[in-house]
Structure formats: C-alpha cells, structure tokens
C-alpha positions, 0 to 999 in steps of 0.5 A: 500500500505504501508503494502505491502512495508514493507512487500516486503522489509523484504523479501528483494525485493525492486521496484523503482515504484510500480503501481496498475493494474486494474482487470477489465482490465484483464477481471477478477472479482476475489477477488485480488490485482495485481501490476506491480513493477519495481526493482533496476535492471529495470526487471518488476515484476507482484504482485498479493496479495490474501486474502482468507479464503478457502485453495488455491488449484491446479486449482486456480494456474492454474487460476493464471496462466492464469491470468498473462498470460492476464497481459502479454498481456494487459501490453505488458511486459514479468515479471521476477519476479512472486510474490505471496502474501497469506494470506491463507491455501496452498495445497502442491500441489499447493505450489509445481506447483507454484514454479516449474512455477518461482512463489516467495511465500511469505506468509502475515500472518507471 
C-alpha cells in the first residue's frame, strides 16, 4: 500500500482515504488490485493496479471496462477519476481506447 502512495503522489494525485475493494465482490477472479480513493476535492476515484507479464491488449480494456462498470454498481458511486496502474507491455491500441474512455495511465515500472 505504501508503494502505491508514493507512487500516486509523484504523479501528483493525492486521496484523503484510500480503501481496498474486494474482487470477489465484483464477481471477478482476475489477477488485480482495485481501490476506491477519495481526493482533496471529495470526487471518488476507482484504482485498479495490474501486474502482468503478457502485453495488455484491446479486449482486456474492454474487460476493464466492464469491470468498473460492476464497481459502479456494487459501490453505488459514479468515479471521476479512472486510474490505471501497469506494470506491463501496452498495445497502442489499447493505450489509445483507454484514454479516449477518461482512463489516467500511469505506468509502475518507471
């Protein structure tokens, strides 16, 4: 947890509360970490932190997707912010879906 604070204030992102959700909860048995923060200006933002060795590619951002659309539903919130944490090879095409979606990439391996 400490590691992605630090990561996410050298980005300059900076949450008052940051709480872990549960994947089975969302149904969900993928290999992730997501998180629900709130910032200074009280928006909610969904963290979801991946760690994958094979290239992220289009369909699993449609994946995503959809599951932040479960997080929607499950924590009754409408996220401001979507951030995207990787520590793996991105598909431009990929890359370039999610920002046209609102997602905030930031990659962890840097």
């Amino acid at each position: 947890m400490k590691a992605l604070v630090n990561l996410l204030l050298k980005n300059d992102y900076i949450y008052q509360s940051l709480n872990e959700i549960d994947k089975k909860t969302l149904g969900s048995r993928k290999k992730i970490d997501i998180y629900e923060g709130v910032d200074t200006k009280s928006y909610y933002a969904a963290i979801f932190v991946l760690v994958q060795k094979s290239r992220f590619l289009r369909k699993n951002a449609d994946d995503l997707e959809a599951l932040l659309e479960k997080l929607k539903i499950v924590q009754d919130h409408n996220y401001k912010k979507k951030l995207l944490i990787y520590q793996m090879p991105l598909c431009s095409k990929a890359k370039e879906q999610m920002k046209q979606d609102g997602w905030i990439l930031i990659n962890g391996s840097v």
